[in-house]
N, C-alpha and C positions, 0 to 999 in steps of 0.2 A: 597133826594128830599129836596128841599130849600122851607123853607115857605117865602113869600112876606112876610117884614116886613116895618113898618116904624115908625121911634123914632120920640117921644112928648116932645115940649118943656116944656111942663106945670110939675112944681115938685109939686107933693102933696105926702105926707107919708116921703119915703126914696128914692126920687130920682124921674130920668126918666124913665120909661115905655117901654117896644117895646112891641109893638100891632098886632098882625099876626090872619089874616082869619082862618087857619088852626091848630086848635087845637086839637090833640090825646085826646082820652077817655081814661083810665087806667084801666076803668072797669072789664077788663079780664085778666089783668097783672098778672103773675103770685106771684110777689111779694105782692102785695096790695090784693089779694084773700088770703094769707096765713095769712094778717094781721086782716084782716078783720075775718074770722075764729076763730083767737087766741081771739079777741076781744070779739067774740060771747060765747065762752067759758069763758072767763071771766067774761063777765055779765051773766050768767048762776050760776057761782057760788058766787058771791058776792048781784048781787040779785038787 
């Protein structure tokens, strides 16, 4: 599936931008749920 995108001329930061309606959540990804985990265990113990 193709997200509609379309590039800005305007440079701010490091470059130009592409801008798309359609952006995924990663909220249930299963990589960034193990990371997030790890994380929690570590401010668990460090405190």
């Amino acid at each position: 599936m193709s997200a509609i995108t379309k590039q800005t001329s305007i440079k701010k930061g490091f470059g130009t931008a592409i801008l798309s309606d359609k952006v995924t959540d990663h909220a249930n990804d299963p990589f960034v749920v193990k990371k997030v985990n790890k994380a929690f265990e570590t401010l668990k113990k460090v405190g």
